[in-house]
Residue, then its C-alpha position, 0 to 999 in steps of 0.5 A: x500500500x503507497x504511503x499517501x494511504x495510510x493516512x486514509x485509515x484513520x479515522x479523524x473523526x474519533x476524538x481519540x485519534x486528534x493528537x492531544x495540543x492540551x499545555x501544561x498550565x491547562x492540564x495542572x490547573x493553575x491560575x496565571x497571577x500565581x507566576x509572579x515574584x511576590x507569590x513565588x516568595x512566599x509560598x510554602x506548597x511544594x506540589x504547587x511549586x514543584x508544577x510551577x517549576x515544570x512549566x517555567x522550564x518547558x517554554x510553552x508560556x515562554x521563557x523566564x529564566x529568573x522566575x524560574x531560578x526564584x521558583x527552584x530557590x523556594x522549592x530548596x527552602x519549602x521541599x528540599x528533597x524533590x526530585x525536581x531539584x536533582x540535576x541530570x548529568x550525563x556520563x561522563x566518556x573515557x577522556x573526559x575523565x580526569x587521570x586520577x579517576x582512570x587510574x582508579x577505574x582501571x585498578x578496580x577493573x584488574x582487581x576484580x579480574x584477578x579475583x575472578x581468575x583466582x576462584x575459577x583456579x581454585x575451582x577448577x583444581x578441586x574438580x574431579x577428573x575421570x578415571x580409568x579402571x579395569x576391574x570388573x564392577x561387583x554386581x549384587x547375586x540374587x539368592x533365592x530362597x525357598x521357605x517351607x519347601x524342603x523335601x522329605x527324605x522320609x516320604x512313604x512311598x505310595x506303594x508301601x502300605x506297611x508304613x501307612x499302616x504305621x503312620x499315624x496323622x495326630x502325631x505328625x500334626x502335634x509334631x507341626x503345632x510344636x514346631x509352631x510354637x517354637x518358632x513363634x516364641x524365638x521370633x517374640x524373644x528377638x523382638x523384646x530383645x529389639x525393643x529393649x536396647x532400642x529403649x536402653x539407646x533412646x535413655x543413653x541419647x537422651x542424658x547426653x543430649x546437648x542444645x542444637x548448634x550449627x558448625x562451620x567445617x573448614x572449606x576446601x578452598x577460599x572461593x568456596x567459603x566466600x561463595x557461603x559467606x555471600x549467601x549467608x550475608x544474603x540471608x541475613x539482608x533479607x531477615x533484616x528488612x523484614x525487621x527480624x534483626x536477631x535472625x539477621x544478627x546471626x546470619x551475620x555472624x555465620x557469614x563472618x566466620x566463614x569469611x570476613x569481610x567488609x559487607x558482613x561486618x559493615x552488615x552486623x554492625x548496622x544490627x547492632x545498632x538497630x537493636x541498641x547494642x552501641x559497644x558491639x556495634x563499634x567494635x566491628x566499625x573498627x575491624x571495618x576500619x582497619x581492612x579499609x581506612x577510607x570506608x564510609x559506611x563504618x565511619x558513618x555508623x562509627x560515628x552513630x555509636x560513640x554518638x549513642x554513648x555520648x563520646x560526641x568528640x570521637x564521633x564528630x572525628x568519626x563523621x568528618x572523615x566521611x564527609x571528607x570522602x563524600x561531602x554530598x552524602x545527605x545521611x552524613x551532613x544531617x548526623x554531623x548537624x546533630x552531633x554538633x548541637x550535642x557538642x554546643x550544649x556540653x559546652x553551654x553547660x559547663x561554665x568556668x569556675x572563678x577562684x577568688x583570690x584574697x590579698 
């Protein structure tokens, strides 16, 4: 079908098809007098800002650009966490990137590739190679075993009617009851006995029975205990968003001693503090430490535990070497602003003492 058509397939008469020319002001409803200086100042709707700010910005009313700058300047102040405000960056190419940030990226890279190359010799050296063997493989004998078909040596022949006369059939019933007999009673002798040391280890289990408990055996290679400590780690984020902190606390502590890392321990610590255990959850931010002077996260929450102790000095230490590493981090900022109020008020309450010499 030629192109001109197509346009003869839609129908232009379904209001459905009419390509929508509706603006932005239109569509959120608000009135024209609110775009103005005076209004924009005194505000306090970030809602009604934030719309304001997504016309301003198309250009379909035209362009603003001071408006539009007092307009983001009061949604900073009323809502400064809005999405709107986030500024869209693209990435960043190879050259565009300073030295110092490639050579980064690039020991990184060869870190992680070398990390993969050692796990996969590990694994590799533990697989299992096939081998050759001529011996035959036993194979199991089927014995077959015939209950109550023995032959009688001692049939009467049917032609032998002196020995039927001296056959007598009570006897040779009697004789088969006895044997039943016996044979009931050895099978209920062997069961008792059965029963009886059955009991006797159920009463020796039961005295040395001790509280069930999960051990760690030592792995064959360190890519397979990473491999478990990861999953246990795994398990543990999962108990602790469900806000199951004692079941995360000890998937954290599996995961630890199968192998230390800086997650679980970053991981434990965060429990820790979740369920008020300040003193633990330090002495973990330290182990974190000393793998990774630089980490953030256990300088973060290093400082969230000497905050709780009320050590406010060590944990504003603790929370600039943070910001230090990422000003931008809005967790670190507003922590280091309440540590500070804490340090102020220590020292409003302690006044200086006035010796009063007499001459």
């Amino acid at each position: 079908m030629p192109l001109d058509d197509l346009s003869k397939l839609v129908d232009h008469s379904d209001p459905r098809n009419i390509p929508s020319t509706e603006t932005l002001l239109s569509k959120y409803n608000i009135p024209i007098t609110h775009f103005d200086f005076d209004y924009v100042k005194t505000c306090n709707d970030g809602r009604e800002l934030e719309k304001m700010l997504q016309i301003l910005r198309s250009g379909e009313e035209g362009y603003y650009p001071d408006l539009a700058k007092c307009t983001e300047d009061r949604l900073r102040v009323v809502k400064p966490k809005s999405k709107h405000l986030k500024e869209q960056v693209r990435v960043l190419r190879k050259n565009e990137l300073n030295k110092e940030e490639v050579n980064e990226i690039n020991s990184d890279l060869e870190h992680f590739v070398s990390d993969v190359n050692k796990k996969d010799k590990e694994l590799d050296s533990r697989k299992c190679k096939k081998t050759f063997c001529d011996v035959e493989v036993r194979r199991c004998k089927t014995e077959i075993v015939e209950e109550n078909n023995k032959v009688n040596d001692k049939r009467i022949a049917a032609t032998d009617y002196s020995s039927w006369d001296k056959y007598d059939p009570d006897t040779e019933l009697l004789k088969m009851d006895i044997e039943d007999e016996k044979e009931k009673k050895t099978a209920l002798e062997e069961k008792e006995k059965k029963e009886k040391e059955l009991k006797q280890l159920k009463e020796k289990s039961g005295k040395t029975k001790a509280k069930k408990s999960v051990t760690f055996n030592q792995f064959a290679t360190e890519a397979e205990a990473i491999f478990h400590s990861e999953r246990e780690r795994e398990k543990g984020n999962e108990f602790f968003r469900a806000g199951d902190f004692e079941d995360a606390l000890h998937c954290y502590s599996n995961s630890i001693r199968m192998k230390t890392s800086v997650n679980n321990l970053n991981n434990r610590a965060v429990t820790y503090l979740k369920l008020k255990k300040y003193e633990e959850a330090l002495k973990d931010c330290n182990k974190v430490l000393t793998i990774d002077k630089e980490n953030i996260k256990a300088n973060i929450r290093k400082a969230e535990a000497l905050k709780k102790l009320q050590r406010y000095e060590e944990a504003m230490d603790a929370i600039e070497l943070a910001i230090q590493k990422d000003p931008n981090n809005p967790a670190s900022q507003e922590l280091a602003d309440a540590i500070r109020k804490k340090c102020c008020r220590e020292v409003q309450n302690t006044r200086m003492k006035i010796i009063e010499i007499e001459e």
